[in-house]
VOMIPA-925306 format. One record per residue (C-alpha): z, y, x; chain. Coordinates in pm, 1 decimal. Each point is the difference from the previous one (the first is absolute). Example, Ala and Ser with C-alpha at 12.3 -4.5 7.8 and 13.67 -1.06 7.14 Angstrom:
<nodes>
pz | py | px | unit
780.0 | -450.0 | 1230.0 | A
-66.0 | 344.0 | 137.0 | A
</nodes>
This chain:
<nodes>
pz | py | px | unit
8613.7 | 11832.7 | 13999.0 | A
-107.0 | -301.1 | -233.5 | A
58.4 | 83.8 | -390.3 | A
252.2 | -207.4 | -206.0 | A
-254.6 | -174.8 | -147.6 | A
-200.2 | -96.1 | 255.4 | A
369.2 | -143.2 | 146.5 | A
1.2 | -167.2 | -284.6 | A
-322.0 | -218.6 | 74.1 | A
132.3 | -114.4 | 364.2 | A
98.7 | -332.2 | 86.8 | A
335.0 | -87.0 | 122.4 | A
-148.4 | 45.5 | 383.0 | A
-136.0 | 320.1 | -57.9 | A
341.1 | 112.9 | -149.5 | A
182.6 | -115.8 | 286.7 | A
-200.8 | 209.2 | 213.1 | A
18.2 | 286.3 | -234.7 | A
379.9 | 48.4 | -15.1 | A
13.1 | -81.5 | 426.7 | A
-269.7 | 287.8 | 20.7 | A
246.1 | 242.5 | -246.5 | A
300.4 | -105.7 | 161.7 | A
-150.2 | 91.4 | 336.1 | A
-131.7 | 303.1 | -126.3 | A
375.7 | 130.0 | -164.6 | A
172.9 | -82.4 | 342.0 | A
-256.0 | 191.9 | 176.7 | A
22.4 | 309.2 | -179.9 | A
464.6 | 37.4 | -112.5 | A
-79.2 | 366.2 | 95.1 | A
-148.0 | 30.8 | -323.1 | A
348.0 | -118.6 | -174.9 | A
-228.9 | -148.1 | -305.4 | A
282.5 | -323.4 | 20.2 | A
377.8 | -57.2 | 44.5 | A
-51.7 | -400.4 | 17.6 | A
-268.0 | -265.4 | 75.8 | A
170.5 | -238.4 | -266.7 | A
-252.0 | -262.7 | -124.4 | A
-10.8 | -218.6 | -346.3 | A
-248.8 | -257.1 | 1.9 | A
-369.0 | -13.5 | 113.7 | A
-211.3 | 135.5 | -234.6 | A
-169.3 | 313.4 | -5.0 | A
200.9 | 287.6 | 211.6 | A
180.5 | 292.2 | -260.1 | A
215.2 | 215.9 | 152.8 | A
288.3 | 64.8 | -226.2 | A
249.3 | 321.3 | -34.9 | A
326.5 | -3.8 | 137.0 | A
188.1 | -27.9 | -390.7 | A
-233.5 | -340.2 | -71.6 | A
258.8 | -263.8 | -12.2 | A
-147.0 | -273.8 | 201.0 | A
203.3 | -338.8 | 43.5 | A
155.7 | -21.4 | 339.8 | A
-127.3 | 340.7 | 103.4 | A
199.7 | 279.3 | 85.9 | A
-55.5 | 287.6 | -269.3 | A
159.2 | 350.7 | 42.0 | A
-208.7 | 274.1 | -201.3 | A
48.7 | 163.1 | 337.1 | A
322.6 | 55.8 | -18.3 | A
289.9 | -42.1 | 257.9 | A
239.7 | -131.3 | -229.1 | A
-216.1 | -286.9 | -79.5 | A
-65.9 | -59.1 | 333.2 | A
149.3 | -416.3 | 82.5 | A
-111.3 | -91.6 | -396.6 | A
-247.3 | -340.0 | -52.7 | A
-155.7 | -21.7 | -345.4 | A
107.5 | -302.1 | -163.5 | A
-274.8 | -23.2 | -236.7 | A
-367.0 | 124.8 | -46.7 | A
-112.2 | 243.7 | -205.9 | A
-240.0 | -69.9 | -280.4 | A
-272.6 | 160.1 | 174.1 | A
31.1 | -211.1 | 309.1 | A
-26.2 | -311.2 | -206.7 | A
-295.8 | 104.7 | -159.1 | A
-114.6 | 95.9 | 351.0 | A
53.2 | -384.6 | 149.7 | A
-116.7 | -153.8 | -338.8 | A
-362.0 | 150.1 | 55.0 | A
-33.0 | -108.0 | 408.2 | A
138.8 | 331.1 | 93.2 | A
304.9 | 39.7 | 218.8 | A
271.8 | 278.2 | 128.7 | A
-71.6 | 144.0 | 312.3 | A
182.8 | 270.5 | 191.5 | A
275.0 | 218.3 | -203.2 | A
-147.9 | 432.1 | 14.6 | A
178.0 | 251.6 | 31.5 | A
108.0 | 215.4 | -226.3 | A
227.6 | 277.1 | -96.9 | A
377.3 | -74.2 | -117.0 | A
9.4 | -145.9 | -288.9 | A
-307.0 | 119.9 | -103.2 | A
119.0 | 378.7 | 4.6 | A
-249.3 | 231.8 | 179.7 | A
-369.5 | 95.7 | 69.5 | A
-103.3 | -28.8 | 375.0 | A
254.8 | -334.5 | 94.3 | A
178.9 | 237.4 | 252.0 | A
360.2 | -107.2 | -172.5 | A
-46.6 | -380.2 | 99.0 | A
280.9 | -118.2 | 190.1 | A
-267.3 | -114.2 | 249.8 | A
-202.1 | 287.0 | 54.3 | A
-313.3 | 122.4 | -142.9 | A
-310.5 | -141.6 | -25.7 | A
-337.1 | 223.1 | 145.1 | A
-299.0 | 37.9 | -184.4 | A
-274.3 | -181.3 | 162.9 | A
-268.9 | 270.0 | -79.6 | A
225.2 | 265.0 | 189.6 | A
319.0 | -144.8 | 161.4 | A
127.5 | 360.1 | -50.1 | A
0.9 | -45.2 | -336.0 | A
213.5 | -163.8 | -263.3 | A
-107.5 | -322.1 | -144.0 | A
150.6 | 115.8 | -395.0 | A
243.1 | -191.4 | -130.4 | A
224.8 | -192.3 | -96.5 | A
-286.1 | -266.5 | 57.5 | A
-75.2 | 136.4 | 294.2 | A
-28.6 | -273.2 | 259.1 | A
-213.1 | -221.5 | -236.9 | A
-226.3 | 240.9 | -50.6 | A
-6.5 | 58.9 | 414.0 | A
-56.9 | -391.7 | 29.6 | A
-273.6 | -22.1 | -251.0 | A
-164.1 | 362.3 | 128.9 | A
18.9 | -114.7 | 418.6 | A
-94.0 | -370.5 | -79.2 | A
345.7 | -184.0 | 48.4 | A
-45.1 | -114.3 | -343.4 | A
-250.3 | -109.7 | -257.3 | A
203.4 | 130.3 | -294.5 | A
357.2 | 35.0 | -41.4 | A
223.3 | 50.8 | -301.4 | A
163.4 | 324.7 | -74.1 | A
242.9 | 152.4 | -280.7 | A
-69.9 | 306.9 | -155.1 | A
314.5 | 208.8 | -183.2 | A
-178.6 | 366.9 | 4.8 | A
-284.4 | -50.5 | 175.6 | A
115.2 | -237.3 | 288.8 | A
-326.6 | -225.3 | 17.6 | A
-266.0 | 280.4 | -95.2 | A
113.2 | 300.0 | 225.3 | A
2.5 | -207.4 | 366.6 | A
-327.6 | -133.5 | -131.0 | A
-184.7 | 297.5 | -77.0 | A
144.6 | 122.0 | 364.2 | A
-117.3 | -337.7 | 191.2 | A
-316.1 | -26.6 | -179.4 | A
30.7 | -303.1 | -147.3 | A
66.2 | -127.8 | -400.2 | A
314.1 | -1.3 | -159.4 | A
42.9 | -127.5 | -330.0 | A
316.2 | 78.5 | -212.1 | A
-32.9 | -218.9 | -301.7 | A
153.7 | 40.1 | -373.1 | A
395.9 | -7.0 | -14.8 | A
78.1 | -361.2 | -84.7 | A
-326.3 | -178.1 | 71.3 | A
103.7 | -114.0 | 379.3 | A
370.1 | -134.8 | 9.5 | A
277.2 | 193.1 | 173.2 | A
200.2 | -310.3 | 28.7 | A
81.9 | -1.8 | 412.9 | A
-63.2 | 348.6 | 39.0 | A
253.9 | 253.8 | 150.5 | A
62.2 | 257.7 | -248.5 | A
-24.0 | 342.6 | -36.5 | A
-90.4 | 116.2 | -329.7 | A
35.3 | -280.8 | -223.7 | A
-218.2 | 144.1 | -266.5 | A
-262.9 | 132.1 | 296.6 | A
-74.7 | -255.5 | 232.3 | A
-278.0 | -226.8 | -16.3 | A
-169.9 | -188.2 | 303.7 | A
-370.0 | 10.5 | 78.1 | A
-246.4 | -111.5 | 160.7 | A
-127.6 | 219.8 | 362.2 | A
-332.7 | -46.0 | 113.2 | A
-328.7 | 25.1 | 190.5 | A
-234.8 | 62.5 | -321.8 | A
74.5 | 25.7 | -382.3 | A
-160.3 | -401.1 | -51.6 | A
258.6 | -136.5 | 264.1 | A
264.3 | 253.6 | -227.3 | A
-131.1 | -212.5 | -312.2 | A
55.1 | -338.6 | 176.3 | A
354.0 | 67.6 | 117.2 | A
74.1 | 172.4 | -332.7 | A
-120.9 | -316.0 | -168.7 | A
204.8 | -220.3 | 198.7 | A
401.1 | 165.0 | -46.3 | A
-94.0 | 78.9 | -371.1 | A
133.1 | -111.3 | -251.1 | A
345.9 | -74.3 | -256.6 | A
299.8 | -97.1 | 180.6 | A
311.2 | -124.6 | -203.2 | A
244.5 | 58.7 | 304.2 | A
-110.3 | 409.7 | -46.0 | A
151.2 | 131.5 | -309.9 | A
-270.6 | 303.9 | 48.8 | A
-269.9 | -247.6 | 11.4 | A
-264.1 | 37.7 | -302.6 | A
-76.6 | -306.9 | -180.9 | A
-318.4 | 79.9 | -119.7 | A
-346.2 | -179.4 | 46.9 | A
-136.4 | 25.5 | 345.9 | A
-385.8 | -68.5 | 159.2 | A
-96.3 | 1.7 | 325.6 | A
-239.5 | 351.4 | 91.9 | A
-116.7 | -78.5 | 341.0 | A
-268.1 | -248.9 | -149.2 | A
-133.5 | 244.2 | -236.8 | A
-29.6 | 310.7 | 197.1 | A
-270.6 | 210.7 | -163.1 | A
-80.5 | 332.4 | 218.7 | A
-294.1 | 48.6 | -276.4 | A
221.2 | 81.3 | -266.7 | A
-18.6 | 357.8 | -104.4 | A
299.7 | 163.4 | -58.2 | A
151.0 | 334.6 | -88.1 | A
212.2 | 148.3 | 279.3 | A
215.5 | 287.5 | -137.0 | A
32.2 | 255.7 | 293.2 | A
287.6 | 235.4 | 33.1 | A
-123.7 | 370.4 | 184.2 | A
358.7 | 146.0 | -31.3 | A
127.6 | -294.2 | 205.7 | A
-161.0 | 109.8 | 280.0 | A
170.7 | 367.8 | 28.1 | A
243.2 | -137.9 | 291.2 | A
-236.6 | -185.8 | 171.3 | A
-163.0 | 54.8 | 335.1 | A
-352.9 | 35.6 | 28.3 | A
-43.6 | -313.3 | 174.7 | A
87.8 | -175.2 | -329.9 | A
-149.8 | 241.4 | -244.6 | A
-327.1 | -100.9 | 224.2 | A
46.2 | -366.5 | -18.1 | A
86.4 | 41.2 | -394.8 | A
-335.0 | 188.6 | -54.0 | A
-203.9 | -298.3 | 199.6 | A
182.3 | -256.0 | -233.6 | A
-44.5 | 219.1 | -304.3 | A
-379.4 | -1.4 | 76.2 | A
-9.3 | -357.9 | 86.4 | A
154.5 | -137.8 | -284.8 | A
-302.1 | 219.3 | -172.7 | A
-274.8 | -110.8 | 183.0 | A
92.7 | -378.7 | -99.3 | A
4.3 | 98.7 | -335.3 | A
362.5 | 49.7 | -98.0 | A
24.7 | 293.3 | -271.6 | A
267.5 | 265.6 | 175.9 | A
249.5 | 206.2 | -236.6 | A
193.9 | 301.0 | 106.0 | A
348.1 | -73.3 | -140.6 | A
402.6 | 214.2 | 80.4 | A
316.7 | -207.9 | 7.6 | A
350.6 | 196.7 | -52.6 | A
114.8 | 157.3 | 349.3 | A
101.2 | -307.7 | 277.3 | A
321.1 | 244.5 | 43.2 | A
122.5 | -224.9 | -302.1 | A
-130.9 | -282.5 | 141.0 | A
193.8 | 56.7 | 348.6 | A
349.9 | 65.9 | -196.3 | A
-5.7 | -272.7 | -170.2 | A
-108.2 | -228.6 | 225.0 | A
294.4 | 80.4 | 259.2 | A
239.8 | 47.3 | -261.7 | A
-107.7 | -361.5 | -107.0 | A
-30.0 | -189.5 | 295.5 | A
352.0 | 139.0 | 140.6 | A
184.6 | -81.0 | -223.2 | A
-165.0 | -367.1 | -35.7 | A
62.7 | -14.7 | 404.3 | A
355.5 | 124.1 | -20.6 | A
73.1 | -269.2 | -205.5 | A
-208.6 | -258.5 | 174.6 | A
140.2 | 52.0 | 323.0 | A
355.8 | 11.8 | -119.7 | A
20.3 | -414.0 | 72.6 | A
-34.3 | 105.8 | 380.0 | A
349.5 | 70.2 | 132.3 | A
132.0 | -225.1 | 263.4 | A
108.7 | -308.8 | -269.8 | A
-225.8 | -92.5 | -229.2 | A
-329.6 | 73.8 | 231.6 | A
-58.7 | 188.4 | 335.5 | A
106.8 | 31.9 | 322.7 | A
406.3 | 88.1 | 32.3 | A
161.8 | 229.9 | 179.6 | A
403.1 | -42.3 | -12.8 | A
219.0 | 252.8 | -131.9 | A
330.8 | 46.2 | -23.5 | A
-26.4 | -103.0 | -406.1 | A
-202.1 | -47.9 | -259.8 | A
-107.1 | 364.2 | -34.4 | A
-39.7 | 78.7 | 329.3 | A
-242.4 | -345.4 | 70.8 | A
-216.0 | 137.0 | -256.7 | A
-38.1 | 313.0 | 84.6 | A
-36.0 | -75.7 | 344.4 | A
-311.1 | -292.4 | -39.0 | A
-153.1 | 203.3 | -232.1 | A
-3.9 | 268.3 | 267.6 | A
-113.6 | -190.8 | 249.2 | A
-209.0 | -210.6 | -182.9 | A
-218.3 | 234.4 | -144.4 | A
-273.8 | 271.7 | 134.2 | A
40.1 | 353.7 | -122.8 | A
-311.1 | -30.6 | -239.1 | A
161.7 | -283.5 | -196.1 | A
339.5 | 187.6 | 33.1 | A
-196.8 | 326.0 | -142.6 | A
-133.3 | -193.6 | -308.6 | A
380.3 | -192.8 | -63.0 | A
132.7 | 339.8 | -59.2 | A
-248.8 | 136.0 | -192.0 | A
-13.4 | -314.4 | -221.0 | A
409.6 | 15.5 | -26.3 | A
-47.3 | 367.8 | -103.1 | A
-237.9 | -46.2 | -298.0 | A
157.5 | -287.6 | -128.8 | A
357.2 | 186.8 | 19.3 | A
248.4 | 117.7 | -269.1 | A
-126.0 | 306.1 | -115.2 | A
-378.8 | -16.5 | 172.3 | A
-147.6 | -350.2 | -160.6 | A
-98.4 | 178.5 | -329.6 | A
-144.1 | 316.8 | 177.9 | A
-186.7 | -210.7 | 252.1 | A
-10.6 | -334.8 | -54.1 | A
-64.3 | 4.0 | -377.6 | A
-286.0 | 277.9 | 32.3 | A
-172.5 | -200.3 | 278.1 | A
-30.0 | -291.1 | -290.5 | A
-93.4 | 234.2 | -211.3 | A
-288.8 | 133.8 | 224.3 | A
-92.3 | -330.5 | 107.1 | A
-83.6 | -68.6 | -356.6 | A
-165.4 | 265.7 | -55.9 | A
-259.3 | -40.6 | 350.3 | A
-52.8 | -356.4 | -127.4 | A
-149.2 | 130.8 | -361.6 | A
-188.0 | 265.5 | 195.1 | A
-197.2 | -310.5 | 161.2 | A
-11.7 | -171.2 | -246.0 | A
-158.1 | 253.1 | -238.3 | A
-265.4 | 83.9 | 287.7 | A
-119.2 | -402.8 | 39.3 | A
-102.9 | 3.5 | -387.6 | A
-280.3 | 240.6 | 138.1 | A
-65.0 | -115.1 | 349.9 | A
21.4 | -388.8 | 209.4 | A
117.9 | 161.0 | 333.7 | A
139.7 | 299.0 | 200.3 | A
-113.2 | 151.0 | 345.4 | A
322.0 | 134.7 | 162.2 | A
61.2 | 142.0 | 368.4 | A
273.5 | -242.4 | 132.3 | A
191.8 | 292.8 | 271.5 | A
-63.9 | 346.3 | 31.6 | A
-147.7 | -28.0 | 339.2 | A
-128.7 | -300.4 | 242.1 | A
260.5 | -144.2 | 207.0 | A
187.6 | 223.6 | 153.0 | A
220.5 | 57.3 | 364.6 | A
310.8 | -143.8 | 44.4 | A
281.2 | 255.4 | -50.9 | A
-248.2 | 216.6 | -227.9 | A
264.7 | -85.6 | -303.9 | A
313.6 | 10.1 | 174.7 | A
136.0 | 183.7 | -349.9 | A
54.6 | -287.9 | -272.2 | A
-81.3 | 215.8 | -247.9 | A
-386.3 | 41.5 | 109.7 | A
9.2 | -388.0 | 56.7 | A
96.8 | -56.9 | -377.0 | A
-249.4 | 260.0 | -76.6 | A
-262.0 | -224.8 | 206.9 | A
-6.1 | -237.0 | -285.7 | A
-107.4 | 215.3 | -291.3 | A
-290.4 | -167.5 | -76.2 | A
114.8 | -376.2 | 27.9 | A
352.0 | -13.8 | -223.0 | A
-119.4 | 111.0 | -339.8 | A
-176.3 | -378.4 | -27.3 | A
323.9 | -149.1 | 130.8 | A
187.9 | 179.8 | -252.9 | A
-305.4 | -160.8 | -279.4 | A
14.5 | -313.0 | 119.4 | A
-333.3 | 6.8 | 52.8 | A
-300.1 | -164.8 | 269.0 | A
-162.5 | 216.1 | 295.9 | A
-195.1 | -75.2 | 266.3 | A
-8.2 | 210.8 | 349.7 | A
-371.6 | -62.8 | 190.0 | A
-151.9 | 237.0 | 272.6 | A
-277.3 | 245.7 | -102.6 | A
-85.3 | 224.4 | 307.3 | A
177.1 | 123.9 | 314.4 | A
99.5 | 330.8 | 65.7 | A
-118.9 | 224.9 | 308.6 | A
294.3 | -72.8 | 146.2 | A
-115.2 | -357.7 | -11.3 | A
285.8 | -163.1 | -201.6 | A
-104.6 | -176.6 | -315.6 | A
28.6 | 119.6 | -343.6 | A
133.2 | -189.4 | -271.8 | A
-30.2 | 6.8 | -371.7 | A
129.4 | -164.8 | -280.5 | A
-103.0 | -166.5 | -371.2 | A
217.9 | -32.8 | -275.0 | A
-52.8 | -258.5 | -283.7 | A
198.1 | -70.8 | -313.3 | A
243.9 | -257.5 | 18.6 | A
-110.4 | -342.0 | 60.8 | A
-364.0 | 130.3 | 29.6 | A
-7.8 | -170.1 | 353.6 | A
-368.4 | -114.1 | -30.0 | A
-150.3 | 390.7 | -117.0 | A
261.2 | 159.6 | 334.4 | A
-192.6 | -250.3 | 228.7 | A
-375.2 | 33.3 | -152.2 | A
57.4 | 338.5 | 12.1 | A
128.6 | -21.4 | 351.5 | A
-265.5 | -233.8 | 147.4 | A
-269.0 | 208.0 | -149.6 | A
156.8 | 374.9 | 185.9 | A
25.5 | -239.2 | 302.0 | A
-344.7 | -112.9 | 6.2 | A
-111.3 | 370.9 | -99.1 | A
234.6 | 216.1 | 292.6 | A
-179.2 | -327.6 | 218.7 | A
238.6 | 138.8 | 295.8 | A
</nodes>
C-alpha cells in the first residue's frame, strides 16, 4: 500500500485512481467488516475516519443503534484540518459503541476481523481503522483513544497508532466518552506517515474548551532518529505478560541499545490503581455523557406510554449491554452515598499517577511499555468484562496523565500475530515520542 506521504506527492489523476483502486478493494473484501459506510468528502488524499468523527452530511453513529438515521450537520475540527491540507474523508470504520470495548464485537454492525488472523479480534474501540490501514483499504485513518482505543488495535494489526497529549488535537466533533480521556490520533503505516497526520489535526481550537493554547511546531519536518535518548524501562510491568511480548520487549530493549539510547530499569506504583481509577473515571464521565440520549433531545425513539416509560424504553433499546454495563457503573459511583468513596478517590489517584510521571521524566525523555498482555487474541477469549477491562492495564495510566504514546510493531510472535509496544513522552514532548519512535522502528527493521 502507498505511504501517506508518498499520497501526498500524487497528482490529481493519480489520486483519482488511488481512491477507485481502495474503493474497489473495500467492496471486495465487507467480510472483513473494517467499514459501516463508503461516505466520501472531497478528493484529496483517502483517510478513513471512525464512526464518532462528525463529518458534514455523513451519517455518524459511534456504532450504535440508537444513532442509527442521524446526519452530522457540521464537521469536526479534525476533518477541516483534514480538507485544508488536500486530504479528504473517506469511508466511516467501524468501531465499538460509543467507543466502549476492546475487540469491536459490541458494534451494532458486527465485528470487524483482524486481517493477520480473521479469527482474531481486531482491538478496539478503533478497531476497523486499524483493520483498514493493516489489510490496505486505507492509507491512514483517524482514530480516538479514551484508555487505549488507538494504541491496543494497533499493536494487534501491526500497524502505528499514535495517541497524542490531552488537549493538543481538538475534540470538537467527536462523540464522547470520557470527556477528560479522549483524544483523536493519527493510525498508520509507519511512525513518519504518524508524524505527518499528527502534524496536520494539531493544533489550538477555540470551539474545544479542552483545547491547549499553547505554542505549537510542526515535528514531521524535523524527525531526528539520531537523537540519543534515555528510555526508562519498567521489568515489573512485564509480570502479566505473555512471553510473546516479554520477547518482543527484550528485542526493543536491545534495539533501542544498539542505536545508542542509554536504557534505565525504573518501577511505577501497581497498574491495579491505575485500572480503578480509570473505570471509576471514565463511567462516571460516560454516565453523564450519554444521559442527552433518551428518545427527545437525541436518539432514536421508541414510544411509551409516558414520559418515563419512553425513556426507559429507548434507552433499552437503544443501547448495547457494554454501554448499558458502564451507565450503571458510572450512576453508581457518582451516587448519594458512593461519589466520595469512589469518585473522589479516583481524583485523588489520578493525581497522584500523574506526579508519579511526572517525577520519572525529570530523569528520563521516554518510556518502553507493553501495550496488551498478549498479541491479539480469539474472539470469545474475553467473554468476562472484567478480563476485558483488565486487557487495558498497560494503556489507561497515560490517559489518566494526559499524556502522548505511540503504539508501533516490534516482532511477531510464533503464533505469527504481531507484537506491539508502546513509548511514553512527557506532555507536549511530541517531537522526542516520534524520534524516539522512528529510531526503535528503523532498529526492530520488521
Amino acid at each position: 500500500m502507498m505511504t501517506l506521504k508518498e499520497a501526498l506527492t500524487l497528482s490529481p489523476e493519480a489520486l483519482e485512481s488511488l481512491r477507485a483502486e481502495l474503493k474497489s478493494k473495500i467492496e471486495g473484501d465487507s467480510e472483513l467488516g473494517a467499514y459501516v459506510g463508503m461516505e466520501t468528502a472531497g478528493s484529496g488524499v483517502p483517510i478513513a475516519i471512525k464512526d464518532n468523527i462528525q463529518v458534514k452530511t455523513w451519517s455518524v453513529t459511534s456504532g450504535s443503534k440508537i444513532l442509527q438515521g442521524y446526519v452530522a450537520p457540521y464537521n469536526a475540527t479534525v476533518v477541516e484540518k483534514l480538507q485544508a491540507a488536500g486530504l479528504a474523508p473517506f469511508g466511516r470504520t467501524n468501531m465499538d459503541e460509543f467507543a466502549m470495548g476492546s475487540t469491536t464485537e459490541s458494534s451494532f454492525y458486527g465485528k470487524t476481523l483482524n486481517p493477520r488472523n480473521r479469527g482474531c479480534v481486531p482491538g478496539g474501540s478503533s478497531g476497523g481503522s486499524a483493520a483498514a490501514v493493516a489489510a490496505g483499504l486505507a492509507v491512514a485513518a483517524l482514530g480516538s483513544d479514551t484508555g487505549g482505543s488507538i494504541r491496543q488495535p494497533a499493536a494487534f494489526c501491526g500497524i502505528v497508532g499514535m495517541k497524542p497529549t490531552y488537549g493538543r488535537v481538538s475534540r470538537y466533533g467527536l462523540g464522547a466518552y470520557a470527556s477528560s480521556l479522549d483524544q483523536i490520533g493519527p493510525m498508520t503505516q509507519n511512525v513518519e506517515d504518524a508524524a505527518i497526520l499528527y502534524d496536520i489535526i494539531s493544533g489550538y481550537d477555540p470551539k474545544d474548551s479542552s483545547s491547549a493554547d499553547v505554542a505549537y511546531e510542526s515535528v514531521a519536518d524535523k524527525l531526528d532518529p539520531s537523537r540519543k535518548l534515555t528510555v526508562a524501562i519498567l521489568p515489573s510491568y512485564l509480570e502479566g505478560a505473555s512471553d510473546a511480548v516479554k520477547q518482543g520487549y527484550d528485542k526493543a530493549v536491545e534495539a533501542l541499545k544498539a542505536a545508542g539510547h542509554t536504557v534505565v530499569e525504573k518501577s511505577m506504583m501497581d497498574a491495579k490503581y491505575d485500572i480503578s481509577a480509570y473505570y471509576i473515571t471514565a463511567t462516571a464521565e460516560a454516565s453523564t455523557n450519554l444521559a442527552r440520549y433518551d428518545g427527545i433531545r437525541y436518539g432514536s425513539r421508541e414510544e411509551g406510554e409516558n414520559l418515563s416509560d419512553l425513556f426507559i424504553k429507548s434507552r433499552s433499546e437503544g443501547f448495547g449491554e457494554e454501554v448499558k454495563r458502564r451507565i450503571l457503573l458510572g450512576n453508581f459511583v457518582l451516587s448519594s452515598g458512593y461519589y466520595d468513596a469512589y469518585y473522589v478517590k479516583a481524583q485523588k489517584v489520578r493525581h497522584l499517577i500523574k506526579e508519579e510521571y511526572e517525577k520519572l521524566f525529570e530523569e528520563v525523555d521516554l518510556i518502553l511499555s507493553p501495550v496488551a498482555p498478549d498479541t491479539a487474541y480469539e474472539f470469545g477469549a474475553l467473554s468476562d468484562p472484567l478480563q476485558m477491562y483488565l486487557s487495558d492495564i498497560y494503556t489507561i495510566s497515560v490517559n489518566l496523565a494526559g499524556l502522548p504514546a505511540i503504539s508501533l510493531p516490534v516482532d511477531t510472535a510464533e503464533n505469527g500475530m504481531p507484537v506491539g509496544l508502546q513509548l511514553i513522552a512527557k506532555a507536549f514532548d511530541e517531537q522526542t515520542l516520534f524520534d524516539g519512535a522512528l529510531s526503535l522502528e528503523q532498529a526492530v527493521n520488521l
